[in-house]
Each structure stands twice: as structure tokens, then as C-alpha cells.
N, C-alpha and C positions, 0 to 999 in steps of 0.2 A: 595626725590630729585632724587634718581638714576630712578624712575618710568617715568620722568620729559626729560630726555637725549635720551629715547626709543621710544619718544613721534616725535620729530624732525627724519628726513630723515637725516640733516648735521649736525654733533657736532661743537660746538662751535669750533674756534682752530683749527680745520682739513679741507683741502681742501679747493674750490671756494664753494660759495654760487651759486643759480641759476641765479642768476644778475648776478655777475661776469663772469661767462660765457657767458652768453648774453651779456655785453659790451664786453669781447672780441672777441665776433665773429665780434661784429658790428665793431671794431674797423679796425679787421683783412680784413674787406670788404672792408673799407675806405682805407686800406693800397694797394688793390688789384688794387683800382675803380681809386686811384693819380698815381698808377704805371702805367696804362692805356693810362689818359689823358696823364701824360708825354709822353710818347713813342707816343701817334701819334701828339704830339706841337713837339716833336724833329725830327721826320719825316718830317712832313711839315715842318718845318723852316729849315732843311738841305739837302733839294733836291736840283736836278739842275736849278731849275728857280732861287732860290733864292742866290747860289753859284755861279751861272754860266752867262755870257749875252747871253740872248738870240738872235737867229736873228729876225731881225725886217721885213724879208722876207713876212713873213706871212701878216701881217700886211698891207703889200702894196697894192697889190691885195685886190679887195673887190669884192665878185666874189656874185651875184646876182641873185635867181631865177627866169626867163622865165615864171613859171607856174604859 
């Protein structure tokens, strides 16, 4: 039996397995990848076009290339 415990790299009981580690890096990626997309949906949706009214100045003028 003890020949059997020397046989494995991880003992039973102690530590992550090597999956376990692998989901949590994967997980720790997923955590990184949502932190991401938030920050540029809360960017975009809190700038000044979407706080603020624009002028419609632009808008008017329809300025046309010659060439």
C-alpha cells in the first residue's frame, strides 16, 4: 500500500489535482475576459454622446466632394 502513494505525483487529500488547476486558471481568464467587456459597455454607454445632446450643427451641412 505505502509502495502505491509514491506511485502518484498528488496524494490523495493534499492540494489541487491538475484539473483543478486548469479550471481555475480557465476560470480566472473568464473572470479577467467579463471584467474587460464591462469596462468598454460601460465606456460606451457613458460617454458624452449618449449623456449629453448633441449639436445637430453637423448634421446640416452636407458638404460633398468635387473630385
Amino acid at each position: 500500500m505505502a509502495s502505491m502513494n509514491k506511485k502518484h505525483k498528488f496524494k490523495s487529500g493534499q492540494g489541487k489535482t491538475p484539473q483543478q488547476y486548469e479550471d481555475s486558471a480557465r476560470f480566472a481568464w473568464y473572470g479577467v475576459l467579463g471584467m474587460v467587456i464591462l469596462l468598454i459597455l460601460t465606456s460606451l454607454l457613458t460617454g458624452c454622446v449618449t449623456t449629453q445632446e448633441t449639436s445637430k450643427e453637423c448634421c446640416k451641412s452636407q458638404k460633398t466632394s468635387t473630385k
